[in-house]
C-alpha positions in Angstrom: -220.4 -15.5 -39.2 -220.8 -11.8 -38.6 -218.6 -8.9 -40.2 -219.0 -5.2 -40.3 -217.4 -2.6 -42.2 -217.6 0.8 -41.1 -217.3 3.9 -43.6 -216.0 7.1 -42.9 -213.2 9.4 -43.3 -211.0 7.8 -40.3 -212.6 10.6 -38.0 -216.1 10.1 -38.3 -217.8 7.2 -39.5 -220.6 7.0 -41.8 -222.5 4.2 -42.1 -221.8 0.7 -40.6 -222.3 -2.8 -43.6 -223.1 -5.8 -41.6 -222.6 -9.4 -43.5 -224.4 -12.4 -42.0 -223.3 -15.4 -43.2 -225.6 -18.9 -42.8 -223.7 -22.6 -43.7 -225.2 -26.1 -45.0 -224.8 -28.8 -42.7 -221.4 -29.5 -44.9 -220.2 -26.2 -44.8 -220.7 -24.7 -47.6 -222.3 -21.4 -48.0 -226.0 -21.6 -47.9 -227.8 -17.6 -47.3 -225.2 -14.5 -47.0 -227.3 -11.3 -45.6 -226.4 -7.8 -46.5 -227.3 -5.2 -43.7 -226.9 -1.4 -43.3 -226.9 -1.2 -39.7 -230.2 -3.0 -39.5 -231.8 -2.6 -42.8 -231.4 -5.7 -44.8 -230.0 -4.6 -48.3 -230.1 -8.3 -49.9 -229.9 -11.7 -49.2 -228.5 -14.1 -51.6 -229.3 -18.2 -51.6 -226.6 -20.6 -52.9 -227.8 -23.8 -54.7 -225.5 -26.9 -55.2 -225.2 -29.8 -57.7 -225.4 -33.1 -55.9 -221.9 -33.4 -56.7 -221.8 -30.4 -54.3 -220.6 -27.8 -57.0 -222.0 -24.8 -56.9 -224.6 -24.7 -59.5 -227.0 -21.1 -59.3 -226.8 -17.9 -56.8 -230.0 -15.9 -56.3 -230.4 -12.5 -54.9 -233.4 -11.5 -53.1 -235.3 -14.6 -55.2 -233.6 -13.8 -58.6 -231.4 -15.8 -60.3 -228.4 -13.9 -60.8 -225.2 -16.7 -61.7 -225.1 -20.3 -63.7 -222.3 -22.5 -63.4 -221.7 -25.3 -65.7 -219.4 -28.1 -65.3 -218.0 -31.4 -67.7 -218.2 -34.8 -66.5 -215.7 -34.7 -64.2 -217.3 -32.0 -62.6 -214.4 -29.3 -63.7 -215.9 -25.7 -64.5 -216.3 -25.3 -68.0 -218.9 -22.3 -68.1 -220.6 -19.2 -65.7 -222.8 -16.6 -66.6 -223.3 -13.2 -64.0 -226.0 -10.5 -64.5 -224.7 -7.2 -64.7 -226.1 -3.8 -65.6 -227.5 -3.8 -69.3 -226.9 -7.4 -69.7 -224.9 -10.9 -68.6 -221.3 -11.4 -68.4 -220.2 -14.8 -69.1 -217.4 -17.2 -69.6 -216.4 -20.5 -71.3 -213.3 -22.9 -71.2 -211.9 -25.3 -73.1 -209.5 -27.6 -71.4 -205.6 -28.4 -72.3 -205.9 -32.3 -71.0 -203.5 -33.2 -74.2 -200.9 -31.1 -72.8 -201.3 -31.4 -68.8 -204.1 -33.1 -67.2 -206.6 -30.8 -65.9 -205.0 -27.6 -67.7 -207.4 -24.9 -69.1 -206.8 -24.6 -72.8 -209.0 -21.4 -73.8 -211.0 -18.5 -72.0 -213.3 -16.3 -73.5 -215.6 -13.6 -71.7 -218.3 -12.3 -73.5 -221.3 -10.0 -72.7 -224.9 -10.3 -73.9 -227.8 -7.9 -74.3 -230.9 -8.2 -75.7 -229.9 -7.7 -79.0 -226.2 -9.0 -79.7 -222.9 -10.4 -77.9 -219.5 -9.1 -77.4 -216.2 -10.5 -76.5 -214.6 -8.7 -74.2 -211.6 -10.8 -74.1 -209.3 -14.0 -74.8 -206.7 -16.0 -72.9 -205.5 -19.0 -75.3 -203.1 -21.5 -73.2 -202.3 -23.5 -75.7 -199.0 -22.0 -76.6 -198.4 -19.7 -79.6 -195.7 -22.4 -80.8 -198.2 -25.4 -79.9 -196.9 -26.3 -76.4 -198.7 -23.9 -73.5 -198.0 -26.2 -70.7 -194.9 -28.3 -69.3 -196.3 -31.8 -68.5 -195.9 -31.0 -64.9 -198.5 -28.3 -65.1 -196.6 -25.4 -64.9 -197.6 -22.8 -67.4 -195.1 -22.1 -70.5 -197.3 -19.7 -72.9 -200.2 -17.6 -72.5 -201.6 -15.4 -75.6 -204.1 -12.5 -73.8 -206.2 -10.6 -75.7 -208.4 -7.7 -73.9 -210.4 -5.7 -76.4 -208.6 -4.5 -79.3 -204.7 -5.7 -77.4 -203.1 -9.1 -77.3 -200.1 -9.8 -75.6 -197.9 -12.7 -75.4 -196.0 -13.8 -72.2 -193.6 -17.1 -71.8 -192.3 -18.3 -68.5 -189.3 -20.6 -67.9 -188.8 -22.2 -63.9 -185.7 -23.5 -62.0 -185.5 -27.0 -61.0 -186.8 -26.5 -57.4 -190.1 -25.3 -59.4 -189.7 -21.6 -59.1 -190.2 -19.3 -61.2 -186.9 -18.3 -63.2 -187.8 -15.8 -65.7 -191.2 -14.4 -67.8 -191.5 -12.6 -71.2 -194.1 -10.0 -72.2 -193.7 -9.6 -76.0 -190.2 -10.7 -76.0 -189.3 -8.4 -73.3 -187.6 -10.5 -70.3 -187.9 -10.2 -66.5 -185.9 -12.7 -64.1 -186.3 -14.0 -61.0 -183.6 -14.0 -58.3 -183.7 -16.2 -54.8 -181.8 -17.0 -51.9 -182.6 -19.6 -49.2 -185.9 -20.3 -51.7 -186.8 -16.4 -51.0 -187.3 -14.2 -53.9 -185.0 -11.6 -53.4 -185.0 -9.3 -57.0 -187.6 -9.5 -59.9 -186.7 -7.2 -62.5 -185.7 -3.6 -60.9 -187.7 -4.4 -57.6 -185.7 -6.0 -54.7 -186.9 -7.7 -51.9 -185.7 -7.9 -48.5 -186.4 -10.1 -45.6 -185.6 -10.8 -42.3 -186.1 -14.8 -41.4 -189.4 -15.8 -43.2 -191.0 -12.4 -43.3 -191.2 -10.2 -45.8 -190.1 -6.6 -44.7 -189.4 -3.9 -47.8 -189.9 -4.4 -51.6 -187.9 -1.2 -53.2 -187.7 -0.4 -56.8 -188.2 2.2 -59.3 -191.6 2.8 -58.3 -192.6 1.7 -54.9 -190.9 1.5 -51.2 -192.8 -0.6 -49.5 -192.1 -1.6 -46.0 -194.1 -4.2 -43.4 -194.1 -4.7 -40.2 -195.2 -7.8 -37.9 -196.9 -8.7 -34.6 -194.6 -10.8 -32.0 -196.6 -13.5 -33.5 -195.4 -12.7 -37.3 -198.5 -11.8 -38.5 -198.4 -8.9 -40.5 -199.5 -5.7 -38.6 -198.9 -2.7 -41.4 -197.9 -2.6 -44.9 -196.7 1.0 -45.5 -196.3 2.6 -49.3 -193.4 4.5 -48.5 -190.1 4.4 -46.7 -188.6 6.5 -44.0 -190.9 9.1 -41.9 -194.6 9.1 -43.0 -196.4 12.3 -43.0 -199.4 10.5 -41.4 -200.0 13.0 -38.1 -203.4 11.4 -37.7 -202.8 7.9 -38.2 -205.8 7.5 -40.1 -203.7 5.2 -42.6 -203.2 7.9 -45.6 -201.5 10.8 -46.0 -203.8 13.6 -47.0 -205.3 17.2 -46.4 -206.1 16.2 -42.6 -202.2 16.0 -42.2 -201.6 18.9 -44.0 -203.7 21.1 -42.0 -202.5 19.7 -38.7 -198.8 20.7 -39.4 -199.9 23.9 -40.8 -201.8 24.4 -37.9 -198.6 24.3 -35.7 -195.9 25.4 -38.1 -193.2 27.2 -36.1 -193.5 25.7 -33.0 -191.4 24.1 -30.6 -193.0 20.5 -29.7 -191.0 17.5 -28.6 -193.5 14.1 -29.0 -195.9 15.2 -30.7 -197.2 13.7 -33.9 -196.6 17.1 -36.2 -193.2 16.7 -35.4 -192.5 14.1 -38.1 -188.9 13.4 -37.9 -188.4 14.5 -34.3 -186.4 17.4 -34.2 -188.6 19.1 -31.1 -190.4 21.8 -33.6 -192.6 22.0 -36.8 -191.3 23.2 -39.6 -190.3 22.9 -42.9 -188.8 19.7 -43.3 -192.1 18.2 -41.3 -194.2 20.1 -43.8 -191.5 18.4 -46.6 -192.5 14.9 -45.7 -196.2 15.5 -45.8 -195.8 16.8 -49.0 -193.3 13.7 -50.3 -195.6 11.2 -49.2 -199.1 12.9 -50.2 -201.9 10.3 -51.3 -199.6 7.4 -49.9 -201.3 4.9 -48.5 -200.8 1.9 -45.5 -202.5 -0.9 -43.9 -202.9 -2.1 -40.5 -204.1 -5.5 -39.5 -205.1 -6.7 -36.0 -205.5 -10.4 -35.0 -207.3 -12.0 -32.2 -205.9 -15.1 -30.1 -206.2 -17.6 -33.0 -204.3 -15.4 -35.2 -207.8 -14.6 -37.4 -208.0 -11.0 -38.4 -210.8 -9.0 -36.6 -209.5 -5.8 -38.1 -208.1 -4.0 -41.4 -208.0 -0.4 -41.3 -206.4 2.4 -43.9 -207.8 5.5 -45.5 -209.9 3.6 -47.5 -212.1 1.9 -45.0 -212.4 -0.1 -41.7 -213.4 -3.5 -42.2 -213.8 -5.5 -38.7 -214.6 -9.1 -38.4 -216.6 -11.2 -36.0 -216.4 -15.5 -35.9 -219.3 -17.9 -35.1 -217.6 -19.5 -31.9 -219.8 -22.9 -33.3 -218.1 -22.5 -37.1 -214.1 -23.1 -37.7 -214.6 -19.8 -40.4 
């Protein structure tokens, strides 16, 4: 599998990252290759148990992450190099309460000299019951440096979820048709099985969809976007461009942001409203596989070995 990623500021690219992506026989990934155009930047190697867990990644011949699993090959450890040090985390498993269930999580970092942990997720339940015996989660205790927090869930009968707690305060679930349609202050609205707007205090989101209902743009705001460029943010570029013809008459053209045949204040308005915004656009080939994702941020485009199903 092939992918590239080109960076740039939506006008002008940069610099193009190529992935290369080799497969064992089984399908699992054997050598990942990281290009800049055609320099190779690294290339990692993935090593397996016989079980066929993953058991050690090396980058450019260095050992770089351990995995470490029980008898019944569950993941019960995993250590990462990062800068200064290794990052890692164990588990302890909740079997008493619901088979399979992680119990306790605890990242810590080592040096040289010392350890440190960084934080704590105990799933045993702060009452002594962290899991229903169906394996939905009832309590979780967090703890990220010096801040613990406590949260407690509670489902309908279909499954879903009814209602969580952080610290005691409450936020509930509301469906319709098995579609969430409110949680807390944020409504959602859809039309058939597709998500189209999520509005609340903080956020209007809106999506849109290809004829084939995949989604094709996931916009951070509602109503007219002060994208002139459609570069997928709302910035200085758009700005300048409706500056740049402020006061004139134009009918179609993209300064023109809520169509009213000239540039002028109210254009200038909905630049200004929905400054730093961002959106999302997402295009599919015949398979429905995404072969592009593009906002402000990036363009990420996506090629498929025609001999692999990834």
């Amino acid at each position: 599998m092939r992918q590239t990623e080109t960076f740039g500021d939506g006008q002008n690219p940069l610099f193009t990252i190529v992935q290369e992506r080799d497969y064992w026989p089984d399908g699992c990934l054997k050598e990942p290759r990281v290009k800049r155009g055609t320099e190779l930047l690294a290339r990692y190697e993935f090593e397996y148990e016989a079980s066929g867990n993953l058991a050690k990644i090396k980058r450019n011949g260095q050992t770089i992450a351990l995995y470490g699993y029980d008898g019944a090959g569950r993941l019960m450890s995993q250590s990462s190099d990062v800068a200064g040090g290794s990052l890692g985390v164990t588990l302890e498993r909740a079997d008493d309460q619901s088979l399979g269930a992680v119990g306790r999580m605890r990242w810590t970092f080592f040096d040289d000299q010392s350890s440190q942990t960084l934080a704590e997720f105990d799933y045993t339940g702060f009452d002594g019951l962290g899991w229903y015996k169906d394996g939905s989660l009832r309590q979780a205790e967090e703890t990220v440096g010096a801040e613990t927090v406590q949260r407690e869930f509670d489902y309908n009968p279909d499954g879903s979820l009814a209602y969580e707690e952080r610290d005691g305060v409450p936020t509930a679930y509301q469906y319709q048709h098995g579609f969430l349609t409110q949680k807390g202050a944020d409504v959602y609205s859809w039309n058939g099985n597709k998500l189209t707007a999520i509005d609340g205090p903080d956020k209007q989101w809106r999506f849109l969809y290809t004829a084939n209902d995949e989604r094709s743009a996931w916009y951070e705001f509602a109503g007219a976007s002060g994208d002139v460029d459609g570069d997928g943010c709302v910035d200085d570029a758009d700005l300048n461009l409706v500056l740049e013809r402020y006061g004139q008459p134009c009918t179609g053209c993209p300064e023109d942001l809520n169509d009213d045949s000239v540039v002028d204040d109210l254009d200038l308005a909905i630049v200004l409203e929905t400054f730093g915004l961002n959106a999302w656009q997402w295009q599919y080939d015949a398979l429905g596989r995404v072969v592009s994702a593009q906002s402000c941020n990036g363009h990420y485009q996506c090629e498929y070995d025609p001999s692999s199903s990834d």
